[in-house]
C-alpha positions in Angstrom: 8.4 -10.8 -18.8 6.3 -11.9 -15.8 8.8 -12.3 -13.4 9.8 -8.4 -14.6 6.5 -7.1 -14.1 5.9 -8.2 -10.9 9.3 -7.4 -9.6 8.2 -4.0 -10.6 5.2 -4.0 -8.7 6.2 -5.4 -5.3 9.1 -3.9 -3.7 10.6 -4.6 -0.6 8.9 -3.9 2.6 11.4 -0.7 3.6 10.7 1.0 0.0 6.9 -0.3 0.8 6.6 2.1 4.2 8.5 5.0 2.5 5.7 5.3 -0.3 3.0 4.9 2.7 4.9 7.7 4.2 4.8 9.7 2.1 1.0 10.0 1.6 0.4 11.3 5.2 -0.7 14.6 5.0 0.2 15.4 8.7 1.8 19.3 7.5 4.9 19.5 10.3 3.4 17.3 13.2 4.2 14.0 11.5 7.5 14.5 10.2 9.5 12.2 11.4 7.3 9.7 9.7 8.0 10.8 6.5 11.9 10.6 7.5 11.9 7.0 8.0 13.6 4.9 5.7 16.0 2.3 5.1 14.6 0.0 8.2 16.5 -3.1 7.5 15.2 -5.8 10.6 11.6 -6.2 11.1 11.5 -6.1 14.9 12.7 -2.7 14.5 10.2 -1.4 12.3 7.3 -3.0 14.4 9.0 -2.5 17.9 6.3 -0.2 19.4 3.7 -2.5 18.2 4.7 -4.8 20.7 4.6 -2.8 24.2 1.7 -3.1 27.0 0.0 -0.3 27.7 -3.2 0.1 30.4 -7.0 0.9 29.8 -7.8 1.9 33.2 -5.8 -0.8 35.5 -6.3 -3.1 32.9 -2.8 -4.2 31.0 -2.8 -4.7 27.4 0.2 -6.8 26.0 0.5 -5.3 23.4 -1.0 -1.9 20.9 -3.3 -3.9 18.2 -6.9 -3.9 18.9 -9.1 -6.4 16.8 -11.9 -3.9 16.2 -15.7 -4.9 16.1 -17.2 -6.2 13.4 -20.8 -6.5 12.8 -21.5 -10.2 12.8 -18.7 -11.2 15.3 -20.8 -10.5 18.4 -20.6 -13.2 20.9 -24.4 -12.4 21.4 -25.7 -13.2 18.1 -26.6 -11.1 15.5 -29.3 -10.4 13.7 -30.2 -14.3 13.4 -34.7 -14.9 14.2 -33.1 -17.5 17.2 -32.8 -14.0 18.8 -29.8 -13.9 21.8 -27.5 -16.5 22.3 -24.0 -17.2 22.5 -22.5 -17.4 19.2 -19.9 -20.1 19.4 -19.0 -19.8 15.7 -18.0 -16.4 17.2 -16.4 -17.7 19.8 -14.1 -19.8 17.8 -13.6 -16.6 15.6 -12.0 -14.7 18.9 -10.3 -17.6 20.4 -8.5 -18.5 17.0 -7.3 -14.4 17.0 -6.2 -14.5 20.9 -3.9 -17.7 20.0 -2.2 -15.4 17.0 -1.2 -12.8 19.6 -3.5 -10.2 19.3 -3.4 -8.0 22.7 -7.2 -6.3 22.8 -10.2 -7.7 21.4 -13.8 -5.8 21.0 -16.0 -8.0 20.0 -19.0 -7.0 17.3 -21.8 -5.0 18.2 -24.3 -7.0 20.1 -27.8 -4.9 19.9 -28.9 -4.0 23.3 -32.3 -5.5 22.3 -32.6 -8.7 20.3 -33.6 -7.7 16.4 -35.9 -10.5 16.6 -38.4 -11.2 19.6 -37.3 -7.9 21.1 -35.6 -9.7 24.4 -33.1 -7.7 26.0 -29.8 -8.9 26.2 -29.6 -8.8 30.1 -32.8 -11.4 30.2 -31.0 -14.7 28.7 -29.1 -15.7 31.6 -27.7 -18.8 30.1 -25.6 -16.8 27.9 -23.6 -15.2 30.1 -22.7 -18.2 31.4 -21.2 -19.8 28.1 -19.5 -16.3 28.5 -17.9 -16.8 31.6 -16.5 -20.2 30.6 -15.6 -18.6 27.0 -13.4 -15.7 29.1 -11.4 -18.1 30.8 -10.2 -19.9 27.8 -9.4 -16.3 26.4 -7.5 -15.2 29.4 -5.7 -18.2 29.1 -3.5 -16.5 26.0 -3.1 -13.3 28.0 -5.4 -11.4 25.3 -8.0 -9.0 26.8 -11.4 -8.7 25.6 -14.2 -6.1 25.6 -17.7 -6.8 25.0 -19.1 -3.9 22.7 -22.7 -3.3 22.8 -24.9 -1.3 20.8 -28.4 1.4 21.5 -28.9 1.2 17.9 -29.1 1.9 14.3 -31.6 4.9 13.7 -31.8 5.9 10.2 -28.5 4.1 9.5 -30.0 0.9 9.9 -29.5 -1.0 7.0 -33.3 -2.1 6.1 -33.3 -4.8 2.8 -35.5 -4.4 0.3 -38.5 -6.3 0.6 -38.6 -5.2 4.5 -39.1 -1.8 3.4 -43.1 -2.1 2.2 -43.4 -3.7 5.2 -42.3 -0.9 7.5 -44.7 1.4 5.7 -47.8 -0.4 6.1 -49.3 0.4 9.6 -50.9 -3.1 9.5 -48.7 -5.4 8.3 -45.6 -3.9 11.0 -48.5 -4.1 13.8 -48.6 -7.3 12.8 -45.1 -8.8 12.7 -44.2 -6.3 15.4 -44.1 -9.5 17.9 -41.3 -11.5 15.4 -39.5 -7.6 14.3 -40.2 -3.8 15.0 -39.4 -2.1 12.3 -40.0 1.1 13.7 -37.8 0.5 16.6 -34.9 -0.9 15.2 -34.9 2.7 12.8 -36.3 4.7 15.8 -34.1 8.2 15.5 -33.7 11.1 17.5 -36.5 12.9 15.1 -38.7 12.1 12.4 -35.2 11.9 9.7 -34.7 10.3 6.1 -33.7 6.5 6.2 -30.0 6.3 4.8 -31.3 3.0 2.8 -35.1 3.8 1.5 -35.6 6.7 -0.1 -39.2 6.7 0.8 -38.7 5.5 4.1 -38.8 8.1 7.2 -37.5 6.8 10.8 -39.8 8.0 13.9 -38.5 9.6 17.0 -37.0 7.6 20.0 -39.6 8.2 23.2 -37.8 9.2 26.4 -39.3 6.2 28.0 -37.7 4.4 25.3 -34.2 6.3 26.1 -34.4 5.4 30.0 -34.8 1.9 29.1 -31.8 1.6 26.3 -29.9 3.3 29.5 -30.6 0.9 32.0 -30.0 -2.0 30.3 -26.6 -0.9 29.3 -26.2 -1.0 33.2 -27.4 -4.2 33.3 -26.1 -5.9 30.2 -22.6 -4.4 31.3 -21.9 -5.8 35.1 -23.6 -9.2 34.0 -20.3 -8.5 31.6 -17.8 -7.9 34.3 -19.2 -10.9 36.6 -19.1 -13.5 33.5 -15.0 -11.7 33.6 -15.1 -9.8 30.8 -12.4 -6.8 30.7 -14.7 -3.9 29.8 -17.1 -3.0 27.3 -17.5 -0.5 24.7 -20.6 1.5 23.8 -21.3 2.1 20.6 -21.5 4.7 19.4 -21.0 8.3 19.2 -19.7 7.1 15.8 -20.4 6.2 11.9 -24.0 8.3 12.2 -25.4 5.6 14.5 -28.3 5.8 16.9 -25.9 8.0 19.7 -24.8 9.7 17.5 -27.1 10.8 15.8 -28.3 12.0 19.2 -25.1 14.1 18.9 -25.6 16.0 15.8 -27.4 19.2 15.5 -28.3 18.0 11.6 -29.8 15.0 12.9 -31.5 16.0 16.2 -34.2 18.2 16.1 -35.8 17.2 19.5 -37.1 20.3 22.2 -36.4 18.0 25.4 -33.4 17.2 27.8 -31.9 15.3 25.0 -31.8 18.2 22.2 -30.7 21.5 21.6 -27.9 22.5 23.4 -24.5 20.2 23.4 -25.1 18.8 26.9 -28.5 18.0 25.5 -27.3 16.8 22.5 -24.7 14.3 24.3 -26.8 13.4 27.6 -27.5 9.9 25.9 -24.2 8.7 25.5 -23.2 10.5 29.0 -26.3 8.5 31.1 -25.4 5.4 29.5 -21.7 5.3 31.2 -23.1 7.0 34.0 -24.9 4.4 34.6 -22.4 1.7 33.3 -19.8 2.7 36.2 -22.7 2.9 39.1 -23.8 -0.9 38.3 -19.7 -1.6 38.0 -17.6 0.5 39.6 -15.5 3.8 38.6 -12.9 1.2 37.5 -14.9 -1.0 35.3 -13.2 0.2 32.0 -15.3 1.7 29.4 -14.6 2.2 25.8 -16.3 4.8 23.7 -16.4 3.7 19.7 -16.1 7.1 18.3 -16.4 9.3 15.1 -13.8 12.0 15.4 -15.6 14.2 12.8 -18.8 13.3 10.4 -17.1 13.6 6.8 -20.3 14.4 5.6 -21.6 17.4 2.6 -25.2 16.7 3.7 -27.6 13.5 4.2 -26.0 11.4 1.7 -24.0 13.3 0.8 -19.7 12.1 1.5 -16.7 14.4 1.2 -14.0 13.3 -0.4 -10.3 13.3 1.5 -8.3 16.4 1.2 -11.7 18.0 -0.3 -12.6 21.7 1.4 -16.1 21.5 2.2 -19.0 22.6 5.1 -19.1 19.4 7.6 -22.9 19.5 7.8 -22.4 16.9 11.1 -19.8 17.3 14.0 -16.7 18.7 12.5 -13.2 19.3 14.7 -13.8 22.2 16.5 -16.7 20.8 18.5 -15.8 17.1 18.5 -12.1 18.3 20.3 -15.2 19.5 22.8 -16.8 16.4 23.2 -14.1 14.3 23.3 -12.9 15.6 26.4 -16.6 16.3 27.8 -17.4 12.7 27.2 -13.7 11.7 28.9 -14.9 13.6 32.0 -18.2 11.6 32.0 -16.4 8.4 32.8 -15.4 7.3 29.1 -11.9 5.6 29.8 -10.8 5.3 25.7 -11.9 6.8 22.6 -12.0 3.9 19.8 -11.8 6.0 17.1 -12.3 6.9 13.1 -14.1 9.3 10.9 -17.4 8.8 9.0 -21.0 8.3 9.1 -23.3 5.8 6.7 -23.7 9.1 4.5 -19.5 9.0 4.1 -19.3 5.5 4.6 -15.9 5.0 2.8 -14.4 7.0 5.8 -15.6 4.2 8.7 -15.5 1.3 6.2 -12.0 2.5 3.6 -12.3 0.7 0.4 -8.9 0.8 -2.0 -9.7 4.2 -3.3 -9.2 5.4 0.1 -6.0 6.7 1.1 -3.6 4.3 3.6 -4.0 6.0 7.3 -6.8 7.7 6.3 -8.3 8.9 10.0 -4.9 8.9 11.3 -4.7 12.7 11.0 -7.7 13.5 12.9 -7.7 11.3 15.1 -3.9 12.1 16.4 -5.3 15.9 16.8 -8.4 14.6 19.3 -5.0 12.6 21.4 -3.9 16.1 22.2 -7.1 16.9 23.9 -7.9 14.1 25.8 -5.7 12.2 28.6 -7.6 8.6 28.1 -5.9 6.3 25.5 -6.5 6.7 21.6 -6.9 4.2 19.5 -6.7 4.8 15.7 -8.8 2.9 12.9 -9.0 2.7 9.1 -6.8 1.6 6.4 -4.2 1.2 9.1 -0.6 0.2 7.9 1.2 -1.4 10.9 4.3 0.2 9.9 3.3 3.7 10.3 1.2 2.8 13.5 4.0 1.5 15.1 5.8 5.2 14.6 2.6 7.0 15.6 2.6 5.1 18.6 6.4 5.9 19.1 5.7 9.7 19.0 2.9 9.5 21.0 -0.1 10.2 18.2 -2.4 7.2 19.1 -2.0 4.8 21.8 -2.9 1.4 19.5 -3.5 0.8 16.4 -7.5 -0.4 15.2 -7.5 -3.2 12.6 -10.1 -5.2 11.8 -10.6 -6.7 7.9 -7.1 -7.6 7.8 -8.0 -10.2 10.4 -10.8 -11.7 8.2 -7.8 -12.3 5.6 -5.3 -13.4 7.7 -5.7 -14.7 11.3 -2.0 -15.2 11.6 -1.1 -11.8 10.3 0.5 -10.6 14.0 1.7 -14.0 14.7 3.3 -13.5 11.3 4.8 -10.3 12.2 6.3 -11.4 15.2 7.9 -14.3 13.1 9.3 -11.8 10.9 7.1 -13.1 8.2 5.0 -10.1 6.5 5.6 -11.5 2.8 3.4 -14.5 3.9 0.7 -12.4 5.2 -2.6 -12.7 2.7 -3.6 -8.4 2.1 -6.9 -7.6 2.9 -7.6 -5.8 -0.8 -11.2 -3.6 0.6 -13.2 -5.0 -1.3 -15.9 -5.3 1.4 -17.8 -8.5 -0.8 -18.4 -10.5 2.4 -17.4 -8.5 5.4 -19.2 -5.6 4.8 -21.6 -6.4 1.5 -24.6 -4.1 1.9 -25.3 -3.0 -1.6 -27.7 0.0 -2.7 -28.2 1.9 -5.9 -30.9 4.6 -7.0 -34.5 3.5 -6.2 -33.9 0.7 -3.8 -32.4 -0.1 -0.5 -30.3 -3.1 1.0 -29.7 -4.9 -1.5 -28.1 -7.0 0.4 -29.8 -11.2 0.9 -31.6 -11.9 3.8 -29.3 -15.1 4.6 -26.3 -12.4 3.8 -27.5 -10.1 6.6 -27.3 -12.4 9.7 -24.0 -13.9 8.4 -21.3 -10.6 8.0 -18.3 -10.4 8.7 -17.2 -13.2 6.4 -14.2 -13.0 4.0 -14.2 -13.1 0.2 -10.7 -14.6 0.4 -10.7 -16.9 3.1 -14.6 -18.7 3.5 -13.4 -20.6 7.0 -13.8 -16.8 8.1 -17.2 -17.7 10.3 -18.1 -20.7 8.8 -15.4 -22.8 10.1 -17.8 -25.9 10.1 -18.8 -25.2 6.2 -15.4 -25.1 5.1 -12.6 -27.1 7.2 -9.7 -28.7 5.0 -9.7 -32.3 5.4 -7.4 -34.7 3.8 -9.2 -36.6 0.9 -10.5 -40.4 1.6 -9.2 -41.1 -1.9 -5.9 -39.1 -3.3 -6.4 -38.1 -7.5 -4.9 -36.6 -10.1 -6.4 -33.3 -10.3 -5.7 -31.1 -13.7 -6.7 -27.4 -12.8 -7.2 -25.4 -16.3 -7.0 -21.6 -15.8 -4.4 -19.5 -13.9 -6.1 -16.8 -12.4 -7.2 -16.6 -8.5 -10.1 -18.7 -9.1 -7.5 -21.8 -10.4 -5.0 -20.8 -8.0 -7.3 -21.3 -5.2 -8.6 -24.3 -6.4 -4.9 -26.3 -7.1 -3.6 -24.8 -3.7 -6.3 -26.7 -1.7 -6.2 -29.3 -3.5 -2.8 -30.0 -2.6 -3.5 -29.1 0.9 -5.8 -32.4 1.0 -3.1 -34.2 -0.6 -4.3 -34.7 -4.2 -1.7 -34.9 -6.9 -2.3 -31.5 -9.1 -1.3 -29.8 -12.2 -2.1 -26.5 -12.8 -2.3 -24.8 -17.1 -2.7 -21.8 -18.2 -2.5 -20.4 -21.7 -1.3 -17.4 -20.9 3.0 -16.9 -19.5 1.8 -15.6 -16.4 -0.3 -16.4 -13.5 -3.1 -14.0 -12.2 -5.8 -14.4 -15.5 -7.8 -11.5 -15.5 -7.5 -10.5 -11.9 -4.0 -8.9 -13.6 -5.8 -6.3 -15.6 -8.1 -5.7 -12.6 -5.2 -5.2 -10.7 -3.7 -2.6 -12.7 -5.3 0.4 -11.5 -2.5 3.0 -9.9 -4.7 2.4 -6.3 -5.1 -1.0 -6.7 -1.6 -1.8 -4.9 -2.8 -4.3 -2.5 -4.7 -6.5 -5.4 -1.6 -6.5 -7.1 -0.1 -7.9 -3.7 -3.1 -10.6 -3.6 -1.6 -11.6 -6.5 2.1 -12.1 -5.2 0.8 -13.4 -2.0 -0.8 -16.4 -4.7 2.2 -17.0 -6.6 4.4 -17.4 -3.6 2.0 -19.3 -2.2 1.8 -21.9 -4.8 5.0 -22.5 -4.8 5.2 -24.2 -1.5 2.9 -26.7 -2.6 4.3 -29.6 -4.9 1.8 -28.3 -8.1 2.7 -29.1 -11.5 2.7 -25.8 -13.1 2.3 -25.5 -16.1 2.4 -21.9 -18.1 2.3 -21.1 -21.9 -0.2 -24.2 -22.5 -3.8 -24.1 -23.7 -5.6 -27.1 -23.3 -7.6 -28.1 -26.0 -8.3 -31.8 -25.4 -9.4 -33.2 -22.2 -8.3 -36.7 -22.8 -4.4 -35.1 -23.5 -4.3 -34.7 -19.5 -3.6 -37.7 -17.3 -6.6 -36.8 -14.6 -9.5 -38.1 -12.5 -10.7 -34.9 -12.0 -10.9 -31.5 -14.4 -11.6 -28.2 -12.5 -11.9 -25.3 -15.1 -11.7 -22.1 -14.4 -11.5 -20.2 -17.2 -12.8 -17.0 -16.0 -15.2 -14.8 -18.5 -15.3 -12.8 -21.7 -16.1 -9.2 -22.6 -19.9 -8.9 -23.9 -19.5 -7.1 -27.7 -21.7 -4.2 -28.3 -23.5 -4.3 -32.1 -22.7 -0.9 -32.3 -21.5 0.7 -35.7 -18.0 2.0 -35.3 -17.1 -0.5 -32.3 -14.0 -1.8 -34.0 -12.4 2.0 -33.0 -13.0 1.2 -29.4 -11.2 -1.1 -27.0 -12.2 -3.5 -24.6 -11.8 -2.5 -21.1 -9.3 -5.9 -19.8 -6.9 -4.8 -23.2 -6.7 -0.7 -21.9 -5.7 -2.4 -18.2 -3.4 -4.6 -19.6 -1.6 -2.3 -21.7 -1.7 0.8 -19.6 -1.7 3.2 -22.7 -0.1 6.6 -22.1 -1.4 8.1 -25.4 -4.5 7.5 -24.7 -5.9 11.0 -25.6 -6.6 13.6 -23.2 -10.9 12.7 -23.8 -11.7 9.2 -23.1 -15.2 8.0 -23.4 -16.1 5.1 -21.3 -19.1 3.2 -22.8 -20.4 1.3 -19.6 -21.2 2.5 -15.6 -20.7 -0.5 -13.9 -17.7 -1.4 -11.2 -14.5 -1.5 -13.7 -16.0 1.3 -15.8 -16.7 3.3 -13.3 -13.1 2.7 -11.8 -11.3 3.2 -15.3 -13.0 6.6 -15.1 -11.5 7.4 -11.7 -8.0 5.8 -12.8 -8.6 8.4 -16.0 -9.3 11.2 -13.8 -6.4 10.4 -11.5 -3.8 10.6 -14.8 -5.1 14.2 -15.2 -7.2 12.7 -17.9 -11.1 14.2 -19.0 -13.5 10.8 -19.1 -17.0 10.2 -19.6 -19.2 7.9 -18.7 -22.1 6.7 -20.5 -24.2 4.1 -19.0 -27.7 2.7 -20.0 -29.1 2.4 -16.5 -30.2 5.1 -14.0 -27.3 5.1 -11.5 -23.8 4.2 -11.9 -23.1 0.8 -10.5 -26.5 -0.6 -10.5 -25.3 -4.0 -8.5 -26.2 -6.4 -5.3 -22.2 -7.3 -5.7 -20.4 -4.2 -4.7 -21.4 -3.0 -0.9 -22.2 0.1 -0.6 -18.3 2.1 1.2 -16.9 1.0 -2.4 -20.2 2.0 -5.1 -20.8 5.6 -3.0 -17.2 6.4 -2.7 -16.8 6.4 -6.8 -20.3 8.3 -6.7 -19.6 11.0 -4.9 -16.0 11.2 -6.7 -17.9 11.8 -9.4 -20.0 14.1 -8.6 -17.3 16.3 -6.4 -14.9 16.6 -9.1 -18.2 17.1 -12.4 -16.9 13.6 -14.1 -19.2 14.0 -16.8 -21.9 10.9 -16.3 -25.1 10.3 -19.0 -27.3 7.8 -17.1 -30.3 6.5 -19.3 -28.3 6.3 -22.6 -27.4 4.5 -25.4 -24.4 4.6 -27.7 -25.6 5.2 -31.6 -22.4 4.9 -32.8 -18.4 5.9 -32.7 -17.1 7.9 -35.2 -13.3 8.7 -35.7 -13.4 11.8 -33.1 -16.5 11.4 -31.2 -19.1 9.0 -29.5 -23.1 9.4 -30.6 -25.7 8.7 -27.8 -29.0 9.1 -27.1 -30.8 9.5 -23.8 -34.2 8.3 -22.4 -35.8 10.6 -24.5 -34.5 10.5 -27.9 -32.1 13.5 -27.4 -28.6 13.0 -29.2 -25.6 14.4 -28.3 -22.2 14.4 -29.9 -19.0 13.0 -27.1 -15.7 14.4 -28.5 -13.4 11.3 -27.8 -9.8 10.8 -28.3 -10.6 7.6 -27.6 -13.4 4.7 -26.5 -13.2 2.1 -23.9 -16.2 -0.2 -23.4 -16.8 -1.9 -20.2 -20.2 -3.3 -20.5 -19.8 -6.6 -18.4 -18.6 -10.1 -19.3 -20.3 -13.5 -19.7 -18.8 -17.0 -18.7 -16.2 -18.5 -21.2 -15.6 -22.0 -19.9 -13.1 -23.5 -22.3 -15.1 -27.2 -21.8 -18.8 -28.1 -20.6 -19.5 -29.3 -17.1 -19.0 -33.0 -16.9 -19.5 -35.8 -14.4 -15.7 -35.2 -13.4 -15.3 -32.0 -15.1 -16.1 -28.8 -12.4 -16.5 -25.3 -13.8 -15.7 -22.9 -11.2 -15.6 -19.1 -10.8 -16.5 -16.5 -13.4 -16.6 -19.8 -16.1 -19.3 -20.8 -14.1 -21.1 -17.7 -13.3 -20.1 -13.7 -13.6 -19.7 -12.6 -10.0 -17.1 -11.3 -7.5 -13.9 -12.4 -6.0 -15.4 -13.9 -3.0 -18.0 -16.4 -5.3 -14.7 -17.2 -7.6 -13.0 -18.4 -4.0 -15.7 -19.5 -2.8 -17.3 -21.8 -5.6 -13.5 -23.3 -5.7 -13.5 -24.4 -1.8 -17.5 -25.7 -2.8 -15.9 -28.0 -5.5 -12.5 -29.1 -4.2 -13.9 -29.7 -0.6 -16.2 -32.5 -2.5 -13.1 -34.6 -4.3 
């Protein structure tokens, strides 16, 4: 039954591009993309991958570009040491450029320190760690730009307890030495914050703007002398600081740098201005850029294929700017879609469409003579072909590196079925979380320290987490199949323990399966694969169809259990006619009933609702909070996208409710204020979270791990096993 399942799920890698294919929406001009079948060899399929091409005089090796990352910058990030060079960072790039990689662009490095307010082009000392760090890159024949940021404006992502802080006059006078808060969020105008709802950014000063643009100059040829390639300014993109500059909805200033479009773009046009005086007309410069804004209103997303009013720079004009800014000396447009008020567009979680930008970002290639790069849910196959016809010059990739740092080299070795998927989820690359009434909810240690991996925790914290053969080889017993046990018996093995894996269940996967079920959830359901394979090539003791119920029946020095959770129960009359979320995944019901109520707003109910809506289905959701997906565990690209799905398409949501009871054909609730309201409902599903369900106690060699442990994400399940196992 397993083995039939997942042969069902994971087809080969020809049948795999076809269906990717097939969801371009590209009317006549991508045609020959949807022809494409039947590939049988690899190389082939991957061919135009593999060519140099030129940015300026400089020769790329090949068309995939490692795209920034906030948290990879070379510089430092947001960490209170200020600038330095970042040799975790370095280690990051280094370990990329040795797996084949032909461009990289580093994360954004803010032209300012965050903390202390020093200018990058003051710390001298850092650009000479630079220079020695370019010579070991150039060493693989990988190029590397250096992308540097103005700033954030009202996109920058201010936590919490900062935000009281930033609207007290004295208290930001005061720390204004350590952080200025009004600077880092300093806007074109006076402009909502996209975090705090009662939070409004100031205006940038011109003196301010002049300064930004001179040390760009500066920041950029101490660049070129420590050898870097080029550098990239970011960004007329994702609704930062430029461009925001660039948007009529967003710049409301009377000076030189508002009003009309010149106005409007002058910022990002002085900047390389002044970038190729201080360096030279053939200095390249790249241009991270937002082809068009995606956005209904401050906010406010669309949706793909959705008709709507672009309330920031929509085609028409950005085909304009694209080629003005190309005429001001821009030598490459790095480009996606998107802005922090459509977030899901720069940032694609699973709901997103494959190739998302792809569309719009081959139409700005037409206007423009400078190379195109394209980013965003990228597939390689259907880059390569887009590169073929001459859509995009390279393909942008960037979270897939985070799961796999062999993924090209794996490629090239005509090994794709070994390469681990990135699934979106965005839990530790990208896990700024915000809900109704607050803003980042992201931790304080969590925003110095992105661009991390849920899968893979060596991802930036290589001296945390480095596999090391174990001092003293055990007999390990792993109890519980799903990713968390997985994980745990693979490294295990890796350090050369003797291991034997249980599970009570015939397959491997544990709950993770019914998460996986979802019709979008294609590249979980390839996570999965990826784990069983990978457990094979270890010599683990697997053992399926067996529940342990005594621990002294296993011959072990060491029990890790990982025995996920279980479904909270609702004292609800009626309950008994509803059905648990993890048993509707599983079975994948096709009478369902046409009007589903789903008791429960949180991640998977709000993601059973979409999956509902998706099979043509009516659901509703009821859910006791006052937003949907009230969480500091799923980032923000993921929670908004559902929201505004929601909302665009009038899913039927009752925040502030409780359920009363569920009768035969309908589900009672009751709001805030005592209202009740009959739900007709063909049927129930409740989805109100799960609690721990370790099937034996924490021990001195007993380890619970995972959701057993505590109820949190894939990335503290993965984690929490490479904590324990990197201890025995």
């Amino acid at each position: 039954m397993f083995c039939c399942f997942f042969n069902g799920l994971f087809p080969s890698i020809q049948l795999f591009f076809v269906v990717f294919s097939g969801i371009l929406n590209y009317d006549n001009k991508l045609t020959k993309i949807k022809e494409i079948k039947g590939m049988q060899q690899v190389d082939e399929l991957y061919e135009n991958l593999f060519t140099p091409w030129k940015i300026r005089d400089v020769e790329i090796k090949n068309r995939i570009v490692l795209c920034p990352m906030g948290g990879t910058s070379l510089f430092g990030w947001m960490e209170l040491t200020g600038n330095h060079f970042d040799k975790e960072a370095a280690k990051f790039f280094i370990e990329k450029a040795n797996n084949n990689v032909g461009l990289i662009i580093t994360g954004i490095a803010p032209i300012k320190s965050t903390y202390w307010g020093q200018w990058l082009y003051e710390n001298e000392k850092m650009f000479e760690e630079l220079k020695e760090f370019m010579d070991e890159i150039h060493k693989t024949g990988t190029k590397l730009f250096i992308q540097i940021t103005a700033g954030m404006g009202r996109s920058w992502a201010i936590t919490s307890p900062l935000v009281p802080l930033n609207n007290s006059k004295i208290i930001s006078t005061l720390i204004k030495p350590v952080i200025d808060l009004s600077y880092e969020s300093a806007s074109p105008s006076e402009l909502p914050s996209r975090w705090a709802e009662n939070m409004t950014t100031r205006a940038l000063t011109k003196k301010e703007i002049h300064e930004i643009v001179d040390a760009f100059a500066k920041t950029a040829k101490l660049c070129k002398e420590a050898g870097v390639d080029g550098v990239e300014v970011h960004a007329v993109h994702e609704g930062y600081l430029l461009d925001q500059f660039t948007m009529e909805c967003t710049n409301k200033r009377t000076d030189e740098y508002g009003g009309s479009f010149e106005n409007r773009y002058r910022f990002p046009v002085e900047i390389v201005q002044a970038i190729k005086a201080a360096c030279g007309e053939d200095y390249p410069v790249s241009l991270r850029y937002s082809v068009t804004s995606k956005m209904k209103g401050f906010c406010q997303g669309a949706m793909p294929d959705e008709e709507f009013e672009e309330f920031g720079r929509d085609l028409e004009e950005s085909r304009k700017a694209a080629k003005y800014l190309q005429d001001a000396g821009y030598d490459m447009l790095n480009a996606d879609n998107g802005t922090y008020d459509s977030w899901y567009w720069s940032h694609p979680p699973m709901y997103m469409p494959t190739n998302c930008n792809l569309d719009d970002v081959a139409d700005i290639k037409e206007h423009v003579d400078i190379p195109v790069v394209c980013a965003g849910r990228m597939e390689p196959e259907v880059a390569s072909v887009a590169i073929g016809e001459g859509y995009i010059d390279a393909v942008g990739v960037a979270r897939q590196f985070l799961a796999d740092s062999e993924w090209v080299t794996k490629i090239l070795e005509n090994r794709v079925k070994d390469i681990r998927p990135c699934i979106c989820c965005h839990n530790a690359c990208f896990n700024m979380a915000k809900y109704k009434g607050v803003a980042n909810q992201q931790s304080l240690h969590d925003v110095s320290h992105i661009a991390r991996c849920a899968l893979d925790p060596r991802v930036m914290q290589s001296d945390k987490y480095e596999i090391k053969p174990a001092k003293v080889k055990k007999k390990i017993a792993v109890i519980g199949g799903g990713i968390g046990g997985m994980e745990a018996a693979i490294l295990c093995a890796k350090r050369g323990h003797e291991v034997a894996l249980y599970e009570k269940l015939e397959y491997l996967g544990g709950v993770f399966v019914a998460a996986a079920a979802p019709s979008y959830k294609e590249h979980d359901r390839m996570l999965i694969s990826w784990y069983i394979r990978e457990i094979q090539k270890y010599p683990i003791d697997i053992h399926v169809n067996t529940e342990v119920k005594n621990l002294d029946e296993l011959d072990a020095d060491e029990v890790i259990v990982a025995t996920g959770a279980k479904a909270r129960k609702l004292p609800i009359p009626g309950i008994e006619k509803a059905m648990e979320a993890v048993d509707y995944l599983l079975e994948d019901l096709d009478d369902i009933g046409e009007n589903v109520v789903v008791i429960g707003g949180g991640l998977t109910g709000c993601e059973i609702a979409y999956e509902l809506f998706l099979r043509d289905k009516k659901p509703v959701i009821v859910e006791a909070k006052h937003d949907l997906i009230v969480s500091d565990k799923v980032p923000l690209p993921n929670a908004s996208y559902l929201r505004d799905f929601f909302i665009t398409y009038k899913v039927p949501t009752y925040l502030e409710s409780s359920v009363k009871e569920i009768k035969d054909d309908c589900v009672v609730i009751s709001d805030k204020n005592g209202n009740i309201t009959e739900i007709k409902a063909d049927n129930v599903i409740v989805s109100v979270g799960y609690e721990p369900a370790p099937a034996f106690a924490k021990g001195k060699h007993v380890h619970v791990i995972g959701d057993a442990k505590q109820v949190g994400s894939l990335r503290t399940v993965i984690w929490g096993a490479w904590d324990v196992c990197m201890k025995l």
